[in-house]
N, C-alpha and C positions, 0 to 999 in steps of 0.2 A: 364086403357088403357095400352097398352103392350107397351114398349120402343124401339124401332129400332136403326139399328144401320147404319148410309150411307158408302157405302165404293167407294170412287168416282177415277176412273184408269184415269191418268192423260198423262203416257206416253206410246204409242202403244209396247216400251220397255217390258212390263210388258205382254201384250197377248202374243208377240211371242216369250218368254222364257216359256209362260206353256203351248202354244202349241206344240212346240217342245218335251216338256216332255210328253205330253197328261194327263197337271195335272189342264186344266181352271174349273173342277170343283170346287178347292178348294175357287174359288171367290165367293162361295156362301155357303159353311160351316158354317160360324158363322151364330148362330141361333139367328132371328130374324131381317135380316139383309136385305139390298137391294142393287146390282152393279149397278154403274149410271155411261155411258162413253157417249161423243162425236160422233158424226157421223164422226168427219175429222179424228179420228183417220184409220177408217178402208181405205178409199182409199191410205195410207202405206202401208198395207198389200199386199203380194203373192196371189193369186189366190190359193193356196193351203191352205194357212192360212184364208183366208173368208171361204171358206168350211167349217173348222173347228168349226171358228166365228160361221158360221148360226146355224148348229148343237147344239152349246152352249144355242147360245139364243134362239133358240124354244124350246130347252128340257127343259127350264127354264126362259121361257117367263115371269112368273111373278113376279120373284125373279130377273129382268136384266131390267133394262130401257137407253135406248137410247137418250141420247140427240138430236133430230134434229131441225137443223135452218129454222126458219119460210119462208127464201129467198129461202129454195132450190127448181128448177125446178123438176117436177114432170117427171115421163120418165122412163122405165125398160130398161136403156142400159148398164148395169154392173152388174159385178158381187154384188156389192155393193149394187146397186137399187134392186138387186133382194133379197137380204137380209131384206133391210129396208121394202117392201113390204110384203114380208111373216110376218114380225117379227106385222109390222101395221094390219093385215089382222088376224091372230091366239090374237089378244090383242082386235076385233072388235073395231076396233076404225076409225075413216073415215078421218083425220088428221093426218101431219106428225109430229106437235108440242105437243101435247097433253100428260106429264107426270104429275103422280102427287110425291111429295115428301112426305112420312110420316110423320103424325100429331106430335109424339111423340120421338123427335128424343135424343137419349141418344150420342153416339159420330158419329164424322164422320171421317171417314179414307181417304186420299190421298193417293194414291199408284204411287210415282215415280222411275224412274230407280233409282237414284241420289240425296237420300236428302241433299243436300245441305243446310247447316245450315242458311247460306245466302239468301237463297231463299223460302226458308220457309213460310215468311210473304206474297209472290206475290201468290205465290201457295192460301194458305186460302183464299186469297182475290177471286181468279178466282175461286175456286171451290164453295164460297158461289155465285157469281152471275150466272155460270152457274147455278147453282141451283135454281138460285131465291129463295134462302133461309134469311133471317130473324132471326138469332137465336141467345141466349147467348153458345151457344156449338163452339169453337174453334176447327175448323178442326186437327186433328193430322197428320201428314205426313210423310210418313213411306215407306223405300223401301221394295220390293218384299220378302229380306230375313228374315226383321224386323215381317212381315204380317204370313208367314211362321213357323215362330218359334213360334208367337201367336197361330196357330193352333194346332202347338204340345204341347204348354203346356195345351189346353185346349182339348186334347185326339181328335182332330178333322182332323187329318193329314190324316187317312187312307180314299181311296175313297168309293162313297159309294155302289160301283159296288162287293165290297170285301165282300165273305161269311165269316157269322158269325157261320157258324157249327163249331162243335169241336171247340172250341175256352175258354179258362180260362182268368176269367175279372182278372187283375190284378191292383194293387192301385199305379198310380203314385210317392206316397211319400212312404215311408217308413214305409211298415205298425209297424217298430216301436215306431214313433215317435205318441207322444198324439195329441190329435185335429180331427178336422173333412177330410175327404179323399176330397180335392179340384177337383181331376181331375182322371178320370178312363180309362183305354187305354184297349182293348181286343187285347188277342195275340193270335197266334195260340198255341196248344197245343203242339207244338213240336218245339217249343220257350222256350228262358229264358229269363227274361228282365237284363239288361248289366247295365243300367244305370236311377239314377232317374229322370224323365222329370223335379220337380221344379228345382232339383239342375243345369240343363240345362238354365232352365228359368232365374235361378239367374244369373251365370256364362255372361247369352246373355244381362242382365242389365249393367253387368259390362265391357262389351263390349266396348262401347263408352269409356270409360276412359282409356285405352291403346293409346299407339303413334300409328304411321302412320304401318310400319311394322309389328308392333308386333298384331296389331290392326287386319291388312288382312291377316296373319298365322293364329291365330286366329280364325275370321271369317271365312274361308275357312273349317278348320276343323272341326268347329259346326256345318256350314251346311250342308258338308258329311253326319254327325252323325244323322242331321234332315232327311236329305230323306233315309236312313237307319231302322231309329226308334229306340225305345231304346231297342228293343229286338233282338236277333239272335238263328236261328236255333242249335240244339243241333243233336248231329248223337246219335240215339237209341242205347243203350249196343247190344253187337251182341249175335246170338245165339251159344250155345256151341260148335256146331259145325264147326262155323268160326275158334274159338281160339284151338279145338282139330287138324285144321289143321296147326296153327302156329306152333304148338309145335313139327308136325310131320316134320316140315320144321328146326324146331331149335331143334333138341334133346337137345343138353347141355343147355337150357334156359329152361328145363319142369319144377323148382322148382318157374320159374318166371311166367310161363303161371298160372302154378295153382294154386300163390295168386292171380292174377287176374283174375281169372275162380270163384275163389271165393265170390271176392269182385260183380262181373259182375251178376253172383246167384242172391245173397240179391239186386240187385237192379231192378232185371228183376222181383221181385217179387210185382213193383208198376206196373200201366198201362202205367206209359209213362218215361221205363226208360231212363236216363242217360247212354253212355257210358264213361267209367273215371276208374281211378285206382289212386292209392296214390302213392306219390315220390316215383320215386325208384333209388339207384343208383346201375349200373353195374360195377364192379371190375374186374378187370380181363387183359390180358396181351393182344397187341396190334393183332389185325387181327383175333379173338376170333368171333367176330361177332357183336359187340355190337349195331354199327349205321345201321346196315339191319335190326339186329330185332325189332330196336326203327321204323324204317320206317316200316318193314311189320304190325306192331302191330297197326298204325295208316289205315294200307290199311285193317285191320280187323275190324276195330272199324269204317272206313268209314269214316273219318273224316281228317283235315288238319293237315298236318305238317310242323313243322317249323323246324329250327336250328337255335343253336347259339353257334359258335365257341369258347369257354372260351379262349382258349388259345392265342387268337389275341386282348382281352378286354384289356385295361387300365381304364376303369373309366366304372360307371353306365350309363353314360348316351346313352349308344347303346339301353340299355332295356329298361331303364326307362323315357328319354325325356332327355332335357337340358331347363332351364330356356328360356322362348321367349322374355326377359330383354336383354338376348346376343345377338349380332350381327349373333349366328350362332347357335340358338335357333332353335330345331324343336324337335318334337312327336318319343319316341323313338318305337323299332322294337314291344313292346307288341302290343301299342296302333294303327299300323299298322294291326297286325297280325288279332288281335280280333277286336282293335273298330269299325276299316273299312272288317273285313274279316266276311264270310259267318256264319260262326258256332264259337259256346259258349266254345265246349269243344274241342278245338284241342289236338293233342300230341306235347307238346314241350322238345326238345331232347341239356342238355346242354353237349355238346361234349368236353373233356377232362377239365373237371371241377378243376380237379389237377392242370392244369398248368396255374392255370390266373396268370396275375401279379401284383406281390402286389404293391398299390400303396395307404399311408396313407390319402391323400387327397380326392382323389375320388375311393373309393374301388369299384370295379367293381361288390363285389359280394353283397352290401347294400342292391339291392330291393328283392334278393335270398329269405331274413331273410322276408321279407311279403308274396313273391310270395307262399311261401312252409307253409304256416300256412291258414289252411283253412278261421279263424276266421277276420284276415287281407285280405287277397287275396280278400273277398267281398270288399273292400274298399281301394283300388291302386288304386293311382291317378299318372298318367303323368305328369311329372314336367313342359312340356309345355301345354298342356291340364287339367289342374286341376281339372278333372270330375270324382267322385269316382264311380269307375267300378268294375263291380264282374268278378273276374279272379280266382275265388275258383273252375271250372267247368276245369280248362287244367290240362292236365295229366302229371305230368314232367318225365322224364328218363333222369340222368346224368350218366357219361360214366366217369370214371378213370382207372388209371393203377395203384397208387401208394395211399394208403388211409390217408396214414400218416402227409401228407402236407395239408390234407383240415382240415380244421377248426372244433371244436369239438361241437359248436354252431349249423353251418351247417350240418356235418354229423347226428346228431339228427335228424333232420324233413324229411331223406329218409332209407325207409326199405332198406337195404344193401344186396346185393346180388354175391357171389364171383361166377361168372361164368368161369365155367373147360372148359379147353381143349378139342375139342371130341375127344371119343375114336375111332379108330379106325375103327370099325365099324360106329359110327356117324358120320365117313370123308367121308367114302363112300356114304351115303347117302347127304351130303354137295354137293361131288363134280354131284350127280344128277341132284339134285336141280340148282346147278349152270345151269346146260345144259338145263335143265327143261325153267328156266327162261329166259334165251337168245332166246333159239324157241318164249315162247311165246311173248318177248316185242321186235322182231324184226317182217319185213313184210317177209321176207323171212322165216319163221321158219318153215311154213307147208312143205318145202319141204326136209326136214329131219326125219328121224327117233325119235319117241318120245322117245328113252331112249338107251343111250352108255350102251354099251355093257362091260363085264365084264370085260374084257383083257385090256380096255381102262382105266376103273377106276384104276384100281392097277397100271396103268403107272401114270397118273394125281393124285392120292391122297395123293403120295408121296410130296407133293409140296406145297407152302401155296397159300392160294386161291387165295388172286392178280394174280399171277403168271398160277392157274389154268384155270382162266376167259381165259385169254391171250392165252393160249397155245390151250384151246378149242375152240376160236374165228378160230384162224388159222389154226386150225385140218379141222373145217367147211370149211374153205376156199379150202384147199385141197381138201376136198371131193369131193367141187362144180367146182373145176378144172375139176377132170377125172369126172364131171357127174354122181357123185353117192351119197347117200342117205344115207349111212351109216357112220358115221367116226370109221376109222380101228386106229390099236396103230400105225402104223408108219406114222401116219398125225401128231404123238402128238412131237412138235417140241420143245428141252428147251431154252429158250430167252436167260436165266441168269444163263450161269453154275455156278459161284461163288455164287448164293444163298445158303446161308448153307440148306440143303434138309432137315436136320436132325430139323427143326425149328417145333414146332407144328401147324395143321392144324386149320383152322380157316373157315369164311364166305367172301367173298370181298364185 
């Protein structure tokens, strides 16, 4: 005889937080299983939430049973009655008391807002005599999030309205670890999985034994992570023709494009490539261009960008968490960027990596020495989140001026790359692109001319690009004074005669 399982919703709490979400099918997930509620709970409910209710329970008439009391008047004058009536009428049954409880019952679950450890024993009691149950099985009593995170460790979270085309099964645990595969989760195929659902499972055991604070930081953040899932979307390597345009935009960056034109090749050569590139760091003197090209290279690859300031860090824990033991414990910027962010493989861009400050206590640059190691990076853990995460899929780009102060440890694990000056000819083409880009990321651009004119550039490209932006910003202005379309050289106005002119041309 097959075992069942009763899962008994005790506090109306619990419908209209998954109706809200549009997640009440998850109440009948667990295989083998039956939902048994109350009638008094639904006359709490909105008129918009019994809609819901009904919907539920007729598409799942025999997996859902009703409690009703023997005293109720019979009568369709609510939304309510008109529930109870469909739900008695699709179950052919001609009584409103009439359930039966399973023969075979393995556990029974209470589902309250608030388990209260205190309250615990009243609960059992009430849910075996609602039941009119008889049993040596002790109710377990369990809130909504506790019910939750059972589904995900038991690959039953996703709904079941979710196509399974294209989709690759992946193994909850580690397919390196010996023993048998407990739990199977299918992802789509344009997913990676981030993190391992037991080690989730485990972490939600250990739950309960934290304080009161550190307890709901905590919980808070695992349950994100549950309606997330353990996988996230990756952006596909682009095709060559995205990255031959970056380059035409970066001329002095074409020795950077075309290790990554390379690496991008070998992996476009699977069916479901990754985009991604290996550390790189950028050398090179300030206004060069280094943080536009770390940003457009990320609008090539389609994917998300981050930054992270080195030069403002004093200690790890901006990246990598702070212990939730402290008073001022929280999930540092990775576990933000990626555990809660859309995609596997962002661009993260550490800007002036040269100038962190040193500080022997908490060195800023400690989780560097994981992040930058593909072998590690699967296995970063947040120092308030202690879930081991695969962060081997982000693409890093650091950005210095000065090589000599970064560490000889660190400089190892990025391809180095000293990015020149453009020449003269590649300013010109810079200060286009400048103009190019202002049309297109402003609402007004269409009403300009797609490209300054020569006489214009040889005024403008004398000048470093900050300074260029600016000066073509208010050239347009002028134009759009006298009403016209074109910007001429005498719109081109200098802000800051004391800049030295003679400085090298750059990107803003």
């Amino acid at each position: 005889m097959i075992s069942e399982t009763v899962i008994y919703v005790h506090d109306v709490g619990i419908f209209r937080t998954l109706v809200q979400a549009d997640q009440l099918h998850l109440l009948t997930r667990l295989p083998e299983s039956k939902l048994y509620f109350a009638e008094d709970l639904l006359p709490e409910m909105n008129v918009e939430e019994i809609s819901k209710m009904r919907q539920f329970v007729l598409t799942n008439v025999f997996e859902v049973q009703i409690l009703i009391e023997d005293s109720r008047q019979n009568g369709v004058d609510s939304a309510v009655d008109e529930l109870l009536w469909a739900y008695l009428e699709t179950k052919e049954t001609g009584h409103r008391d009439k359930y039966n409880c399973p023969p075979n019952i393995q556990e029974i679950l209470v589902l309250w807002a608030d388990a209260d450890p205190a309250s615990q024993n009243a609960l059992q009691f009430e849910c075996l005599a609602r039941l009119k149950l008889a049993t040596p099985v002790v109710p377990e009593v369990l809130t909504l999030f506790a019910f939750e995170t059972r589904l995900v460790a038991q690959g039953l979270w996703h709904s079941p309205s979710n196509s399974q085309r294209g989709t690759i099964a992946i193994d909850a645990r580690d397919g390196r670890h010996d023993g048998p595969i407990t739990h199977v989760e299918s992802i789509p195929a344009d997913h990676k999985q981030l993190f391992n659902l037991c080690e989730l499972e485990a972490m939600l055991e250990k739950l309960r034994l934290q304080p009161g604070d550190a307890k709901d930081l905590l919980g808070r953040n695992l349950n994100r992570l549950i309606k997330l899932g353990a996988s996230r979307k990756f952006a596909r390597a682009p095709a060559p023709a995205r990255l031959d345009e970056l380059q035409k935009r970066f001329p002095n960056f074409s020795e950077v494009v075309a290790m990554i034109q390379r690496g991008i090749v070998l992996r476009r050569l699977t069916e479901y490539p990754l985009a991604h590139a290996q550390p790189i760091l950028l050398l090179g003197d300030p206004g060069i261009g280094k943080t536009a090209f770390s940003k457009a290279l990320a609008d090539a690859f389609r994917t998300h960008f981050f930054e992270i300031r080195m030069n403002g860090l004093t200690a790890g824990f901006t990246i990598g968490g702070s212990d939730i033991s402290w008073s001022n414990g929280r999930p540092g910027l990775l576990f933000n960027e990626v555990g809660l962010g859309n995609f596997i493989n962002p661009i993260g861009l550490l800007d002036e990596v040269d100038k962190v400050s040193p500080d022997r206590r908490y060195d800023p640059l400690a989780h560097l020495y994981t992040l930058l190691e593909t072998d590690t990076a699967k296995r970063f853990q947040d120092e308030a989140i202690p879930l081991k995460m695969d962060l081997s899929h982000i693409t890093w780009i650091a950005t210095a001026n000065d090589i000599s102060v970064i560490p000889v440890p660190l400089l190892s694990r990025f391809t180095v790359f000293e990015v020149p000056a453009p020449t003269p000819s590649q300013a010109r083409v810079i200060i286009q692109n400048i103009y190019s880009g202002l049309l297109a990321n402003e609402d007004w651009g269409g009403h300009f001319a797609p490209r300054l004119s020569e006489e214009v550039i040889d005024v403008i490209s004398s000048v470093p690009p900050r300074l260029a932006r600016k000066i073509i910003l208010d050239a347009l202005g002028c134009a759009a004074t006298e009403n016209r379309t074109e910007v001429v050289a005498s719109d081109c106005r200098m802000f800051s005669p004391d800049l030295p002119l003679s400085r090298r041309i750059g990107f803003y």
